[in-house]
Backbone as JSON Lines, residues from 0, in Angstrom:
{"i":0,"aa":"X","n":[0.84,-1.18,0.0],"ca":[0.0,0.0,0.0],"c":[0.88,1.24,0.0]}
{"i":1,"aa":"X","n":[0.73,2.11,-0.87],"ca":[1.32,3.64,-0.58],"c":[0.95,3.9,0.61]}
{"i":2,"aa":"X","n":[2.12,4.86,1.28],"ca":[2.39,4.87,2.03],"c":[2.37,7.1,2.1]}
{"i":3,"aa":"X","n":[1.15,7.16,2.75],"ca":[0.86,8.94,2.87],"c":[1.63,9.49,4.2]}
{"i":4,"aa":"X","n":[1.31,10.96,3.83],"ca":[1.99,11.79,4.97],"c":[1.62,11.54,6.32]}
{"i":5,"aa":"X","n":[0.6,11.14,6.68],"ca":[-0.47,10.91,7.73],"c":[-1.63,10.13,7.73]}
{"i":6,"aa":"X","n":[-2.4,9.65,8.55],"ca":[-2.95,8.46,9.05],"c":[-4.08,9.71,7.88]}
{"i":7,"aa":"X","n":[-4.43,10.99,8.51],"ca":[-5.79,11.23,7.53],"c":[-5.61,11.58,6.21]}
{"i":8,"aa":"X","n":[-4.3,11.23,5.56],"ca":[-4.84,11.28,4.14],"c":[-5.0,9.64,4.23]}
{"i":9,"aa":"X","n":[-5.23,8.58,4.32],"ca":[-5.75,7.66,3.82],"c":[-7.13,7.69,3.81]}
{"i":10,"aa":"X","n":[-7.81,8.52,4.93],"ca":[-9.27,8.84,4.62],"c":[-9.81,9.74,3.31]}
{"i":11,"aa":"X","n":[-9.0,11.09,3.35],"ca":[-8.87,11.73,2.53],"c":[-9.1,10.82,0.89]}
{"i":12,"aa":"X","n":[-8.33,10.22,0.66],"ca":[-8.18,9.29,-0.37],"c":[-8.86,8.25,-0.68]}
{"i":13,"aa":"X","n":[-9.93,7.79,0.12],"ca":[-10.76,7.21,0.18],"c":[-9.9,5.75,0.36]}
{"i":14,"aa":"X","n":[-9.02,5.11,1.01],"ca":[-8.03,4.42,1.41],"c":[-9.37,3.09,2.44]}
{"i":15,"aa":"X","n":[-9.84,3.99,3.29],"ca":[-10.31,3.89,4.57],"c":[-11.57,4.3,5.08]}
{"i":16,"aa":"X","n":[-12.32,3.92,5.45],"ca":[-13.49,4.35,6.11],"c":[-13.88,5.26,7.9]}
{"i":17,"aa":"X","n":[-12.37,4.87,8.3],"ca":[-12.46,4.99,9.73],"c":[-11.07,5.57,9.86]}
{"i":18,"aa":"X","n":[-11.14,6.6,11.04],"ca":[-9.8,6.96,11.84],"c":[-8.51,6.08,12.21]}
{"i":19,"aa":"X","n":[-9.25,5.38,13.07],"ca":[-8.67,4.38,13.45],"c":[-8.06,3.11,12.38]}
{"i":20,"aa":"X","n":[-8.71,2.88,11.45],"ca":[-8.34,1.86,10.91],"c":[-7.32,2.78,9.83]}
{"i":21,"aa":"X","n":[-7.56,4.2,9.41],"ca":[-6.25,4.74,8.95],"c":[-4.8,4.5,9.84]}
{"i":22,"aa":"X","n":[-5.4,4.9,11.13],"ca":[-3.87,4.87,11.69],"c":[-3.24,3.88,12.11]}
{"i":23,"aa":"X","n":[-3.89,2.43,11.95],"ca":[-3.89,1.15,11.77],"c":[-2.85,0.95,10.85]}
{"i":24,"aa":"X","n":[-3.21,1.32,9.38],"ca":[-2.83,1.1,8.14],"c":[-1.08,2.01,7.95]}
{"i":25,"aa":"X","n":[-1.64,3.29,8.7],"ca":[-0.3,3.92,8.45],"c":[0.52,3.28,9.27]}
{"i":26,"aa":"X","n":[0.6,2.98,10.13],"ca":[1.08,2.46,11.62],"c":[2.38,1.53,10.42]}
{"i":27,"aa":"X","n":[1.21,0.5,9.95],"ca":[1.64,-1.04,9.7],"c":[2.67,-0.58,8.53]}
{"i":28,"aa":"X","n":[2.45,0.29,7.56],"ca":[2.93,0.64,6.28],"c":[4.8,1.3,6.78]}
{"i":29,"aa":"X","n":[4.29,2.18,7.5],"ca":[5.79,2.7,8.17],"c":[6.52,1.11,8.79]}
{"i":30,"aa":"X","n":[6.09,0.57,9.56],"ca":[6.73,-0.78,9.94],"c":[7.59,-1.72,8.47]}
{"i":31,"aa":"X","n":[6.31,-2.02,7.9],"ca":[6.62,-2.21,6.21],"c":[8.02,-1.71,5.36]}
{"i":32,"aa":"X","n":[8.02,-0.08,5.51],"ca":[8.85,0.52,4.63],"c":[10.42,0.02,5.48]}
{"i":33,"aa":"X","n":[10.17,0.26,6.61],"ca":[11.55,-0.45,7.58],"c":[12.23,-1.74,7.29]}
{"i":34,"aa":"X","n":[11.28,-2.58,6.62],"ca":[11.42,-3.82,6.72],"c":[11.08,-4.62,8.11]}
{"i":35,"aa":"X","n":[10.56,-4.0,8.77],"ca":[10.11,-4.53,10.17],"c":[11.32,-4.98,11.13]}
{"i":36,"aa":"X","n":[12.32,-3.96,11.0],"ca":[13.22,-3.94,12.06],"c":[13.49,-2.64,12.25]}
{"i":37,"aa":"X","n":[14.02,-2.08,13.56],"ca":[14.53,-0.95,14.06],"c":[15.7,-0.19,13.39]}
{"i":38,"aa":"X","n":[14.82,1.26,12.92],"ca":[16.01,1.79,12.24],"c":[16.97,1.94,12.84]}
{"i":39,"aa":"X","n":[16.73,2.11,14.27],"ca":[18.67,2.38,14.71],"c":[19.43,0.82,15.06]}
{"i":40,"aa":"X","n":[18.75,-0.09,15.97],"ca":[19.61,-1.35,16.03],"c":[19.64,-2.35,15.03]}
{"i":41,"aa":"X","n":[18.54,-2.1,14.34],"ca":[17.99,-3.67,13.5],"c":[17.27,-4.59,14.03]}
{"i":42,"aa":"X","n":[16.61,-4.24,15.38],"ca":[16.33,-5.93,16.07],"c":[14.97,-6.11,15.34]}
{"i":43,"aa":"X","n":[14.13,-6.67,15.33],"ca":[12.9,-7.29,15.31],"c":[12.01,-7.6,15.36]}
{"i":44,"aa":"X","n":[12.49,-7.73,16.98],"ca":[11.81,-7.87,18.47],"c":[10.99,-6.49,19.35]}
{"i":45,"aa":"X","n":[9.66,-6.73,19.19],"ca":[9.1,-5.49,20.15],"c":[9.02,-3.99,19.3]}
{"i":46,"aa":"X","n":[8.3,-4.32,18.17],"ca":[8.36,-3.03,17.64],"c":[7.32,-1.78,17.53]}
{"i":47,"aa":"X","n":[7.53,-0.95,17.8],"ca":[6.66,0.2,17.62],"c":[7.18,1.41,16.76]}
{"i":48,"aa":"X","n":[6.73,2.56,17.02],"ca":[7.13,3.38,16.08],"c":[7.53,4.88,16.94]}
{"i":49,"aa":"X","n":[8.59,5.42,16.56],"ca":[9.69,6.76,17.46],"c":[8.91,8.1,16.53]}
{"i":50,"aa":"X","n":[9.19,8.93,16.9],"ca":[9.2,10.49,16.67],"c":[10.78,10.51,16.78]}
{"i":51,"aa":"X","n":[11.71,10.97,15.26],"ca":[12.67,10.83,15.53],"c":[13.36,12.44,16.13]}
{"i":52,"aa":"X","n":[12.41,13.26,16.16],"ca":[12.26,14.46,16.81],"c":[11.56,14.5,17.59]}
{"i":53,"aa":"X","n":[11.22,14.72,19.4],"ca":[9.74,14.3,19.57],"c":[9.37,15.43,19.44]}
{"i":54,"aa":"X","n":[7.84,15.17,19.79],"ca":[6.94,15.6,19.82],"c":[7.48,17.18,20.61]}
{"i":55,"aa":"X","n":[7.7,16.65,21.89],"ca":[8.12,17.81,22.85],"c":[9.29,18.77,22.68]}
{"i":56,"aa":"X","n":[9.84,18.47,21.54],"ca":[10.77,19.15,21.06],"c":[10.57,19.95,19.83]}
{"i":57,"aa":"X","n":[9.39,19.82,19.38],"ca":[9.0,20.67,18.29],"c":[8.7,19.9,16.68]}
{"i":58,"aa":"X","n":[9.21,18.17,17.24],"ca":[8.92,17.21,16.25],"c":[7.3,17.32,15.73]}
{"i":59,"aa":"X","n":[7.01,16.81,14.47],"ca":[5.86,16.44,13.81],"c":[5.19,15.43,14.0]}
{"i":60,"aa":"X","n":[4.05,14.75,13.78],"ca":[3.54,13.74,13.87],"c":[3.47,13.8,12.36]}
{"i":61,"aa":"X","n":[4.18,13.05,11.86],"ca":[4.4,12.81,10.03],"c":[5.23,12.29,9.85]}
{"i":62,"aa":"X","n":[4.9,11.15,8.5],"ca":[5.64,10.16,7.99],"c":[7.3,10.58,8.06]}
{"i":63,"aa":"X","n":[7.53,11.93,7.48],"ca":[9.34,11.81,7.65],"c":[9.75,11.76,8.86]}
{"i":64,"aa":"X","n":[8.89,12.1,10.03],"ca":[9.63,12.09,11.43],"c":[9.77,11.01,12.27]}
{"i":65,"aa":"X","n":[8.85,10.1,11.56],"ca":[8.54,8.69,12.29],"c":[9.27,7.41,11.61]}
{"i":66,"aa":"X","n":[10.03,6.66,12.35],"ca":[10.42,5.96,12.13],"c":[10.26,4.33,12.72]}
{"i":67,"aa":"X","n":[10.17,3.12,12.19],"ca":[10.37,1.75,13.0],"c":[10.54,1.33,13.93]}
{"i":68,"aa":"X","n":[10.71,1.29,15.02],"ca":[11.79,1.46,16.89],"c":[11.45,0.4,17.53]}
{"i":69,"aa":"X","n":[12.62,-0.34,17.82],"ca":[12.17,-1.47,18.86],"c":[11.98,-0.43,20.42]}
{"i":70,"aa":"X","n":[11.29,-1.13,21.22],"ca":[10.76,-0.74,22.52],"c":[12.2,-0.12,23.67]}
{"i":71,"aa":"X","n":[12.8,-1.02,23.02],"ca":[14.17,-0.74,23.77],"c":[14.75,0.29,23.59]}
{"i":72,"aa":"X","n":[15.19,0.83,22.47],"ca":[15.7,1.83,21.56],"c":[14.44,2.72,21.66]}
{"i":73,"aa":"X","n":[13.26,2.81,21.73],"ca":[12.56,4.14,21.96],"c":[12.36,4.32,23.1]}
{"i":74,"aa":"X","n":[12.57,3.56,24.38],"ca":[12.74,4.32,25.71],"c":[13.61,4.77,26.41]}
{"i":75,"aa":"X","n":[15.0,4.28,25.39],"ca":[16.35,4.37,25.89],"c":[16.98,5.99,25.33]}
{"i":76,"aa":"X","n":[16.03,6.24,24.01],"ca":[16.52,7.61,23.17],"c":[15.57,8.85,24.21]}
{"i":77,"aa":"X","n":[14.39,8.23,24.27],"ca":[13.63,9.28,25.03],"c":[13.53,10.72,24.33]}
{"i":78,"aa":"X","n":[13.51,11.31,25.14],"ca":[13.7,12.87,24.65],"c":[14.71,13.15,24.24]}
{"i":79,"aa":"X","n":[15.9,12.56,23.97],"ca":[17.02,13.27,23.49],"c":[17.23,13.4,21.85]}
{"i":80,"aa":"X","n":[18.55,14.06,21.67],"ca":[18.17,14.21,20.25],"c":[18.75,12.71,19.69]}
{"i":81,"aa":"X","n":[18.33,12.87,18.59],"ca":[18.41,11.53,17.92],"c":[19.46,11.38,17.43]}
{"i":82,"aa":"X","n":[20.81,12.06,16.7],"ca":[21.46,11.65,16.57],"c":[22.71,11.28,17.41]}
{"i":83,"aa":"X","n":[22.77,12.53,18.25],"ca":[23.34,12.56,19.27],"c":[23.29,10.86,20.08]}
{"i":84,"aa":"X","n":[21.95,10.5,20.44],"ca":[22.22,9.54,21.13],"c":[22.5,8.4,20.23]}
{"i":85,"aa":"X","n":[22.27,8.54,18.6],"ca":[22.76,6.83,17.73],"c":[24.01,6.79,18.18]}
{"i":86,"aa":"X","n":[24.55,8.21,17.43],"ca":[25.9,8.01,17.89],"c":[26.95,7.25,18.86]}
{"i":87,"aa":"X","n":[26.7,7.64,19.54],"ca":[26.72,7.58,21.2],"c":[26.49,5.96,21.3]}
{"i":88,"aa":"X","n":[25.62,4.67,20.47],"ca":[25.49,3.04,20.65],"c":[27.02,2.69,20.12]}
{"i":89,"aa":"X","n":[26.88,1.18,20.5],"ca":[27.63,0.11,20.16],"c":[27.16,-0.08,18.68]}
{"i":90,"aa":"X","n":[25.96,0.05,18.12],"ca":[24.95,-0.7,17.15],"c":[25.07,0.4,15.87]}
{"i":91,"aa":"X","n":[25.53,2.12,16.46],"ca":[25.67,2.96,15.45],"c":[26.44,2.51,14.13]}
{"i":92,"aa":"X","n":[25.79,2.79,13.2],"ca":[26.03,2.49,11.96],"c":[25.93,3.67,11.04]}
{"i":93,"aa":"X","n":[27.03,3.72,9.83],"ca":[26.64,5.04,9.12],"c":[25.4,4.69,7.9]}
{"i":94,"aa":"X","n":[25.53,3.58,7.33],"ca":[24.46,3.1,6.53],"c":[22.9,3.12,7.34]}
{"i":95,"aa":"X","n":[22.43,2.76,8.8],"ca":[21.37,3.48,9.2],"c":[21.03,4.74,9.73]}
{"i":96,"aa":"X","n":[22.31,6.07,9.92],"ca":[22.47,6.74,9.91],"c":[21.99,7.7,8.94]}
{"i":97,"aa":"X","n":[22.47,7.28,7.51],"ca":[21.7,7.96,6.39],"c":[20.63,7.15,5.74]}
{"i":98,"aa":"X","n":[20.6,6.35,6.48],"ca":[18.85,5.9,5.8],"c":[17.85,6.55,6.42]}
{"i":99,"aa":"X","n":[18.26,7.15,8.05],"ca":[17.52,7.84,8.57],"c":[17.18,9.36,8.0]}
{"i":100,"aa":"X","n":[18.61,9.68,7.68],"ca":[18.69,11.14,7.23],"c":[17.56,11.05,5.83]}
{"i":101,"aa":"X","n":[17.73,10.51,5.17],"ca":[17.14,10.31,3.98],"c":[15.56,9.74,4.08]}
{"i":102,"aa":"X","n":[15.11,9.35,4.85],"ca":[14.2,9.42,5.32],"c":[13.21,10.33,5.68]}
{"i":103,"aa":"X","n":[13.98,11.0,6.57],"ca":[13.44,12.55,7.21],"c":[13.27,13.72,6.06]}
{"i":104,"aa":"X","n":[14.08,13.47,5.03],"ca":[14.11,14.23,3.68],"c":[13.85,14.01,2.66]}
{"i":105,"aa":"X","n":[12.5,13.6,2.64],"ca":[12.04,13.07,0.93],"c":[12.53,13.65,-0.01]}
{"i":106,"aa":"X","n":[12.39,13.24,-1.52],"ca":[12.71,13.83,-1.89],"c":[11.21,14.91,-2.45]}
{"i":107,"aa":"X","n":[11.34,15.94,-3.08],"ca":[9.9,16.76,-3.36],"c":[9.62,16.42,-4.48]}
{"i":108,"aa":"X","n":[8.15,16.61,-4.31],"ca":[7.66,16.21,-5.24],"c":[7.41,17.03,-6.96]}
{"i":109,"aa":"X","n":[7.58,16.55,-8.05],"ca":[7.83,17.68,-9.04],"c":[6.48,17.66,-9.27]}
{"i":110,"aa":"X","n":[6.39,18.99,-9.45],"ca":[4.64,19.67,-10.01],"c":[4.49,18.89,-11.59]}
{"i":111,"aa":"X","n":[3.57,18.58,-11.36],"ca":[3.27,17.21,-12.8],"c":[2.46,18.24,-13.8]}
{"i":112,"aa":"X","n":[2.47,19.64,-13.43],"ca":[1.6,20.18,-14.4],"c":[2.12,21.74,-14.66]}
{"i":113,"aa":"X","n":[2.69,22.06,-15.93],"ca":[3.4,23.3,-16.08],"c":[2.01,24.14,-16.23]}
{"i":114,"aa":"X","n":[1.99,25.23,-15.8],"ca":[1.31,26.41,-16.36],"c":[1.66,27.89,-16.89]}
{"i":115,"aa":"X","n":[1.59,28.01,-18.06],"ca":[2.09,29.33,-18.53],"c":[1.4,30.43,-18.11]}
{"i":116,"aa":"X","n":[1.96,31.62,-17.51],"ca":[1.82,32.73,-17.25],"c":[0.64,33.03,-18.15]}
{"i":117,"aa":"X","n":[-0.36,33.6,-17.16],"ca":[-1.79,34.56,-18.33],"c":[-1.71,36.04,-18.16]}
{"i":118,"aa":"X","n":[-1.75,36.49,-19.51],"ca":[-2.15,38.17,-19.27],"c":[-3.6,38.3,-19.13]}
{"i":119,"aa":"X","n":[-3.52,39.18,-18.51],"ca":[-4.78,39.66,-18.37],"c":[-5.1,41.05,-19.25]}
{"i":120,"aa":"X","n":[-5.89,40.38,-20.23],"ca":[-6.29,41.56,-21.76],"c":[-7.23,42.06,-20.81]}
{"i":121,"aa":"X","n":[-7.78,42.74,-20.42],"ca":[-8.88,43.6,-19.72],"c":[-8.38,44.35,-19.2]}
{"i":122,"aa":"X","n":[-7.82,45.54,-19.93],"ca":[-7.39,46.85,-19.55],"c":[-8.16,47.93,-20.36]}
């Protein structure tokens, strides 16, 4: 399933019928795009999903900020900043390092539709 900015564009899109079962869907899809292991260790085991900014820090609730997280690794990062603390593991890696970065930075999207400048003859 494509994979949207947020749980309500799958409603938006007619994806979904319900709130809940959007954020169901987004939930599972972000897990999905991970491969269903933790972007910072890799484990497996116990997964949920991080604010790799939180919330309380001025983070988003949106697909680039959220990432895969075993339970361990999201209570152990807590509020701190995120790279700061990968760094800082045994498990730090530069290849999940910039999968994260690249993550957080889609790339944009190109406008699929040129429009030429109109004059306006009504003078």
């Amino acid at each position: 399933m494509e994979l949207f900015h947020s749980p309500h564009q799958y409603l938006y899109n007619l994806q979904t019928t319900s709130s809940s079962t959007a954020k169901k869907i987004w939930r599972k899809t972000i897990k999905e795009k991970w491969n269903n292991e933790c972007a910072y260790c890799g484990s497996e085991e116990n997964l949920t999903l991080d604010h790799v900014i939180p919330l309380s820090n001025g983070g988003l609730d949106a697909t680039p900020n959220i990432v895969c997280c075993c339970r361990d690794c999201n209570h152990n990062k807590s509020h701190n900043k995120w790279d700061d603390w990968f760094m800082q593991k045994d498990f730090f890696s530069h290849e999940r390092y910039e999968k994260i970065l690249e993550w957080m930075n889609p790339p944009l999207v190109e406008n699929l539709y040129s429009y030429k400048p109109r004059r306006n003859n009504c003078t």
